[in-house]
C-alpha positions in Angstrom: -100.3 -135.8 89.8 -97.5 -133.8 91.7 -93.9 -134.4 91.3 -91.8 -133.9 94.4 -88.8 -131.6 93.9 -85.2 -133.6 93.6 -83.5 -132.1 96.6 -79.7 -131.7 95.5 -77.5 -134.4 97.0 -73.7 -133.6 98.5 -71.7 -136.8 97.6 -68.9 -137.2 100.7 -67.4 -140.1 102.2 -69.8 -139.8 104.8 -72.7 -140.3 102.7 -71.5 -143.0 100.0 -72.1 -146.1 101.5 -68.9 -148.8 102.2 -68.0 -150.9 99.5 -66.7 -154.3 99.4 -64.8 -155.9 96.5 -65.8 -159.8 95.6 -64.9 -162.2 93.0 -64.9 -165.7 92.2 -63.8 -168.3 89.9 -65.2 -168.2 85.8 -64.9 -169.8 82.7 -64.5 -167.3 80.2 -65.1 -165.7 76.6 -68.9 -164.2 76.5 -71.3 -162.5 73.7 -73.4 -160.1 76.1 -76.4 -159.8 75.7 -78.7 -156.9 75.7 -79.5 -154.5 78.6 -83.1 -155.8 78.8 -84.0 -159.0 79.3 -86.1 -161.0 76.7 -89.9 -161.1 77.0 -90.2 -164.9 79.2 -91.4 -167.1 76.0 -88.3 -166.2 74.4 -85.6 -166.6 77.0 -85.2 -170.8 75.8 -85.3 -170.3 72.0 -82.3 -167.5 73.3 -80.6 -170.0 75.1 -77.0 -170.7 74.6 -76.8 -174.3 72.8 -73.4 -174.6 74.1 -74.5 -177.3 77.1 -75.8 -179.5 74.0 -72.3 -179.9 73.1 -70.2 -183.1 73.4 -67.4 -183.7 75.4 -64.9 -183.4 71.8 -66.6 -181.0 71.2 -67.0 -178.5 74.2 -63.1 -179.2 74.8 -62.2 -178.3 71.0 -64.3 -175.0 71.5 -62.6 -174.1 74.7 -58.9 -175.1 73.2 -60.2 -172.5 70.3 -60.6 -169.4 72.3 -56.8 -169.2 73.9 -56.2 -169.2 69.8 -56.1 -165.4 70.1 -54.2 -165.4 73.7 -51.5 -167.7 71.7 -51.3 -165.5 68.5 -50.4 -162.5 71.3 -48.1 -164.9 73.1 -46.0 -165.7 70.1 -46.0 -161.9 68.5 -44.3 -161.0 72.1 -41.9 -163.8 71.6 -41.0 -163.4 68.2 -40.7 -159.6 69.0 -38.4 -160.0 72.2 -36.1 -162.3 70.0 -36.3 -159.7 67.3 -35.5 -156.4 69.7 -33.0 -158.1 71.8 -31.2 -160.7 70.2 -30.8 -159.7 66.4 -31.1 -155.9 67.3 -29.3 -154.9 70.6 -26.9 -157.8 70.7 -25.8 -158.7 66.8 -26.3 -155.0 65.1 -25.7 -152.5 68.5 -22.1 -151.6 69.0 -22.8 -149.0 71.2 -22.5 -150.5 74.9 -24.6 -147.7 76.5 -26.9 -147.2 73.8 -27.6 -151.4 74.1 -28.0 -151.3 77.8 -30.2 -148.2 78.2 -32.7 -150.0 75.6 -32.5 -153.4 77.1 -33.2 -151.9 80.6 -36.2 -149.5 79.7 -37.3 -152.7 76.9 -37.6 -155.3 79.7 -39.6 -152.8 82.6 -42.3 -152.5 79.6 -42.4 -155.7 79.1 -42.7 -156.7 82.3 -45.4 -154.4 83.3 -47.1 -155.2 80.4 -47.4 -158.9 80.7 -48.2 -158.7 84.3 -51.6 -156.3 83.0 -52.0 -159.2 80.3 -51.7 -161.9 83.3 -54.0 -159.7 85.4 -56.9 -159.6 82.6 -56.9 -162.7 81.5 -56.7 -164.4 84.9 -58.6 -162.3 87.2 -61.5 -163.7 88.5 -64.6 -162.4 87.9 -67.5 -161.1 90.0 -70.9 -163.1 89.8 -73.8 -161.8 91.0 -74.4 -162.4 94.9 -76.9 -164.9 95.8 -79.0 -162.6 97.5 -80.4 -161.5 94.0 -81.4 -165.6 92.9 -85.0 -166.2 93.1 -85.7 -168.9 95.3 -87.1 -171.8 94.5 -91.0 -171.2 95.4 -90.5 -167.4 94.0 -89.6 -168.7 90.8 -92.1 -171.4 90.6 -94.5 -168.4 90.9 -92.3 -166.5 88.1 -92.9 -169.0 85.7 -96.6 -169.9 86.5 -97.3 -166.5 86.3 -99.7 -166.0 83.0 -98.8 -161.9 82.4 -96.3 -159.8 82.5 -97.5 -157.4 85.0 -97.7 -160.1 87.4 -94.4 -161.2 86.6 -93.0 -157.6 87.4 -95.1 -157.6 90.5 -93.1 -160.6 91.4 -89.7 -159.1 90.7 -90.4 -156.0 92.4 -92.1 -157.9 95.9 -88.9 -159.9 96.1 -86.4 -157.2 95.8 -88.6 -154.9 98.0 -88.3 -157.7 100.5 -85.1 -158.5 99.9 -83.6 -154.8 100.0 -82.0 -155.3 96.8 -80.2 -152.0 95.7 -81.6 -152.5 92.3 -82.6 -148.8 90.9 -81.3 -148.8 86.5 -84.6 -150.6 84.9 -85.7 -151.5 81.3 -86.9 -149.3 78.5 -90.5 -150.0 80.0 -89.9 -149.5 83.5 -89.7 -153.0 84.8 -86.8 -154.6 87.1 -84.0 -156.2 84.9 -84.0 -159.8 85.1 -82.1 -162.6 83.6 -84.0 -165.7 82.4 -81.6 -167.7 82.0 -79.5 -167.0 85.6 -83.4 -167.1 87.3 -82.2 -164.0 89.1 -82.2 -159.8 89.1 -79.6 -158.3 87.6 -77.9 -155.8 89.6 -77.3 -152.3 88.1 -74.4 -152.3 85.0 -74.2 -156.0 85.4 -75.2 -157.7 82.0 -75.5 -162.1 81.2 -72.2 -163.5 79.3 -74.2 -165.7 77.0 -71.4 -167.9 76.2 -70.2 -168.5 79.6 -73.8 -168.6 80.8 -73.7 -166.0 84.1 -74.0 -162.6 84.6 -71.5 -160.3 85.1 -70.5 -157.7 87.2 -70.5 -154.5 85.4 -70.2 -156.1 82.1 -67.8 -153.4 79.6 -67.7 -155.9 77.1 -65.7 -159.5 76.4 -62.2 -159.3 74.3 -61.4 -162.7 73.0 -58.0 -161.1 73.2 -57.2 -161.9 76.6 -60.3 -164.6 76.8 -62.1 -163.0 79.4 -65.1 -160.9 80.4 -63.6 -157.2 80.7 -65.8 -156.0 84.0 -65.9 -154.7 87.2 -62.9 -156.9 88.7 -60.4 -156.6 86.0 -61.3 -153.4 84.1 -58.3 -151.3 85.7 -55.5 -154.1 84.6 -57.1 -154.3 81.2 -56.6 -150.2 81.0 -53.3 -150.7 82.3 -53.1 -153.7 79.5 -53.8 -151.3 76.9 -51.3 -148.7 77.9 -48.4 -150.1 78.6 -49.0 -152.6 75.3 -48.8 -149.0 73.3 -45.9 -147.9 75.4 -44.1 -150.5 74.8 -44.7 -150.7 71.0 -43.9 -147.3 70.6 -40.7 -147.3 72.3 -39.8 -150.6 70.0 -40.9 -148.1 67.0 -38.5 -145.4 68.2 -35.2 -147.3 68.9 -35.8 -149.4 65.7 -36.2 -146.1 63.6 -32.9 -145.8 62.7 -31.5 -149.5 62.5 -34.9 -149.8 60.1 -33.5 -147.8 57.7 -29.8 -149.1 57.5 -31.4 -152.0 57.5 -33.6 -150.8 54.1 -30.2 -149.7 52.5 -28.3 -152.6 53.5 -26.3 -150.9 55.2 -26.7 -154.4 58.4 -25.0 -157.2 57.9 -27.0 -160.4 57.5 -30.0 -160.7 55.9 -31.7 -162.5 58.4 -31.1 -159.7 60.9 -32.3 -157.2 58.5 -35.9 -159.0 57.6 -36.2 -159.6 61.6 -35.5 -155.6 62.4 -37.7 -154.8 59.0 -40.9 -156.7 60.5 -40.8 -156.1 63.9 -40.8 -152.4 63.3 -43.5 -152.7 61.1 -45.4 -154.9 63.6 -44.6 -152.5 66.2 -46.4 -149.5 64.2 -49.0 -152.0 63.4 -50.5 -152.6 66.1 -49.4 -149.0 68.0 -52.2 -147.7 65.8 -55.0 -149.8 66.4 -53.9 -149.4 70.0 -53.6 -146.1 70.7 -57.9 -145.3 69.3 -58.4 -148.4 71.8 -56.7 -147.2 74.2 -57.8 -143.6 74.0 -61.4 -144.7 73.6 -61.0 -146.2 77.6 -59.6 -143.7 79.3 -62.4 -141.4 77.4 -65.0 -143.9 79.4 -63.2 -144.2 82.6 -63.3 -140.0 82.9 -67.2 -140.7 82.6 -67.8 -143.7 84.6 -69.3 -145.8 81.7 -68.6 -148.9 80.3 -69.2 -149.8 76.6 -72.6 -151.4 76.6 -73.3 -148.2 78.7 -72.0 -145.5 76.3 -74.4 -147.7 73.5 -77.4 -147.9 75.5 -77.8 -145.6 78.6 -78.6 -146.9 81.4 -82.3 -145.9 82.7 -83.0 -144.3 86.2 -86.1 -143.1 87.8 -86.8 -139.7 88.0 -89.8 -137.4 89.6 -92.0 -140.6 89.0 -90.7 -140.5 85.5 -88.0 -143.4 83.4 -85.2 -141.6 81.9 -82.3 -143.0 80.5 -78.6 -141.4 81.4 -75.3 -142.1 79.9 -73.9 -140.2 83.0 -75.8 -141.3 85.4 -73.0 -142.8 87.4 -70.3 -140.1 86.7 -69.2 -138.2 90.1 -66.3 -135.6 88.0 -63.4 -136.9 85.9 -60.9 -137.0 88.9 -63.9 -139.6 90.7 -64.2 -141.3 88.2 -60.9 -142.0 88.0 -60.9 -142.9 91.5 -63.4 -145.4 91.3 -61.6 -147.5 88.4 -57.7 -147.4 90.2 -58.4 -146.7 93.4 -57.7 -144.1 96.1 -53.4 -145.4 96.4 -51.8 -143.1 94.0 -48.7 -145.3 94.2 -50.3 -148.4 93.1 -52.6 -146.4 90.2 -50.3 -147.8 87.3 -49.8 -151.2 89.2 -51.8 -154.1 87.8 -53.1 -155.0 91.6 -56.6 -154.7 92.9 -57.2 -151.1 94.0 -60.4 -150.6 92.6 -63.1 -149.3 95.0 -66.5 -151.0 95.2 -68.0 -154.2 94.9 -69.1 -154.5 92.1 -73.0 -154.2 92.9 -74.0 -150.9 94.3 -72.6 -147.5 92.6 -72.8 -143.7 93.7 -75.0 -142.0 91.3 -74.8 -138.8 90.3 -78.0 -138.3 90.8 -80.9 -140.2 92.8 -84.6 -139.9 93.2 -85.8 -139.5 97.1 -89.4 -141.6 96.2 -87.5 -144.8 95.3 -84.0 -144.4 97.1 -85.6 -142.8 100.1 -82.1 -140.8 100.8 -79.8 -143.4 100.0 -81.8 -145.8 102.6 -81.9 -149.2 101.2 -78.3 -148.7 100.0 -77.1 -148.3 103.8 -78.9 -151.2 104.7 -77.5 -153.3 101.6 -74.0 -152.2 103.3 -74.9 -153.0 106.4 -76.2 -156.1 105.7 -72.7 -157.1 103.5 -70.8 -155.6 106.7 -72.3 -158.3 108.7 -71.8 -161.2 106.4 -68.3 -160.5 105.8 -67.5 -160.1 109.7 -69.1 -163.6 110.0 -66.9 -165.0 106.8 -63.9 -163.0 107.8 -63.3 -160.9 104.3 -62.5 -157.5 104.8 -62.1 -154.8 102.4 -60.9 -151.4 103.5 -61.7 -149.8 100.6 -64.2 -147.4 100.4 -65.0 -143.9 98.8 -62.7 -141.0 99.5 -64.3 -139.0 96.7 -64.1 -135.2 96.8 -67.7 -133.2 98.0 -69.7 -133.0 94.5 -73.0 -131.0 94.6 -75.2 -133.1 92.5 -77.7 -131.5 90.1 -80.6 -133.3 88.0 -79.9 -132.4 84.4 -81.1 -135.8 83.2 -82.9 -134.4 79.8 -83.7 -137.6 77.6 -86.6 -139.3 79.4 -87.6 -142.5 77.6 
């Protein structure tokens, strides 16, 4: 058999295809699921049970997931009555020193509950339904009575359809979700819970009671940065009033225990923030999201399945790019700037026999141009990425 040589790729504007940014209403809080999709006998016994529930039931299990959104709520509370009513106005005499903190205190907090609104409130992005099997395809899905005609299936439609599907399963074979009856499109993974697939799926935070993804991933970075900020700087102007407070040295004890805790609070939680919050900015630098960094995504290659935990990174500074957008004064602003729509990404590297120079990919753009002139959604955004000479160095085939 001979392998055709990979012919290096230059990534421009001109050659990365127009992007369009889409997203819709959800119900939230998902377990993901695995990057492959269960063999077909197994994809009821995985089933959710969730739609078995009663009405009491279902509404006492969706009450219970804002419990941690309300724990985060009242710490901020509690905090802004601690920092600004029994610190800056009962134990600061210093008029400047009061203001200063009370100025820079309420611009954190401000930016950081906008990136906690933003999160948790964001819609996000199903899967169009140009990747759905219809009706009589799936009827044929699941009268198939192997596998390999089942794959035939899944790869005829999207053929037809000119899906740009190109990450695959450890054996090869299109991803698919049983339980959505359609193919997944690539670093989109099923939300179990909520019972959908998810546009590039990082992971789900019960925290903010929402999928993490493709349409809110740059407010929840922001989210984690300024929450660190602004527990740090609480830290810092504390400092000293924490330890007159320690040698009673403030009057009134309830002042003192309210300046004692929310110091400790404040370093609390700075540390488990700042690993989080380093660990992000380490995956936005290489364009992966968490189920990514655990399990690679898998590309074709010279005829040959490899898997790639970079196999969507363009350079740091692209990277970058893609998550906040190409507006540097609206980078460290929770608004949509992300580029993309959530379905098709610039690889770092693609194979000419399946992608046939980008081809289907133009024709998936063209295709979304013309819908969205006929619905009347623009997007403006595409890629303004710098030229990057891309080299194959995937080296872990599966």
């Amino acid at each position: 058999m001979t392998h055709e040589k990979l012919q290096p790729i230059l990534v421009t504007p001109k050659t990365l295809f127009p992007l369009r940014m889409k997203t819709v209403v959800f119900e939230t809080f998902a377990k993901f699921s695995a990057d492959c999709s269960p063999p077909h006998e197994m994809s009821v016994a995985m089933a959710p049970k969730f739609s078995s529930m009663s009405g009491p039931c279902r509404l006492c299990f969706k009450a219970a997931k804002w419990l941690p959104v309300l724990f985060i709520v009242t710490a901020v509370v509690w905090s802004y009555y601690a920092y600004v009513i029994q610190l800056n106005l009962f134990s600061i005499d210093s008029i400047i020193e009061k203001s200063f903190y009370l100025f820079v205190y309420h611009i954190l907090l401000f930016l950081f509950l906008w990136a906690y609104w933003q999160t948790i409130f964001t819609e996000i992005g199903r899967v169009p339904k140009q990747f759905r099997l219809p009706p009589s395809e799936l009827e044929r899905y699941e009268a198939a009575e192997s596998d390999e005609v089942r794959r035939d299936i899944l790869e005829r439609f999207t053929e037809k359809n000119n899906l740009p599907v190109y990450n695959r399963t450890m054996t090869g074979d299109i991803r698919y979700c049983e339980k959505c009856v359609q193919i997944k499109p690539d670093r989109s993974h099923h939300c179990s819970v909520c019972g959908e697939c998810v546009l590039k799926l990082d992971h789900h935070c019960p925290w903010v009671n929402n999928c993490v993804a493709f349409t809110n991933y740059k407010f929840f970075v922001l989210f984690l940065g300024y929450a660190l900020i602004y527990c740090l700087f609480i830290a810092a102007t504390t400092l000293q009033y924490f330890i007159k407070s320690w040698k009673n040295q403030l009057g009134g004890v309830s002042g003192s225990f309210h300046i004692l805790f929310v110091f400790f609070v404040s370093i609390m939680f700075a540390i488990s923030l700042v690993s989080l919050f380093g660990y992000h900015i380490f995956l936005v630098s290489k364009n992966r999201s968490t189920l990514e960094s655990f399990r690679a995504p898998i590309f074709r290659l010279s005829h040959t399945w490899v898997q790639d935990k970079d196999g969507f990174s363009l350079g740091a500074y692209n990277n970058f790019l893609e998550v906040f957008g190409d507006n540097k004064k609206l980078w460290f602003l929770p608004v949509a700037t992300s580029l993309g729509d959530g379905v098709t990404y610039p690889q770092r590297c693609v194979d000419e026999d399946t992608d046939d120079l980008l081809g289907s990919r133009q024709r998936w753009a063209e295709d979304e141009e013309e819908n969205d002139l006929t619905t009347g959604f623009t997007n403006n955004h595409t890629y303004p990425l710098e030229e990057v000479v891309v080299q194959s160095n995937h080296t872990n085939p599966v």
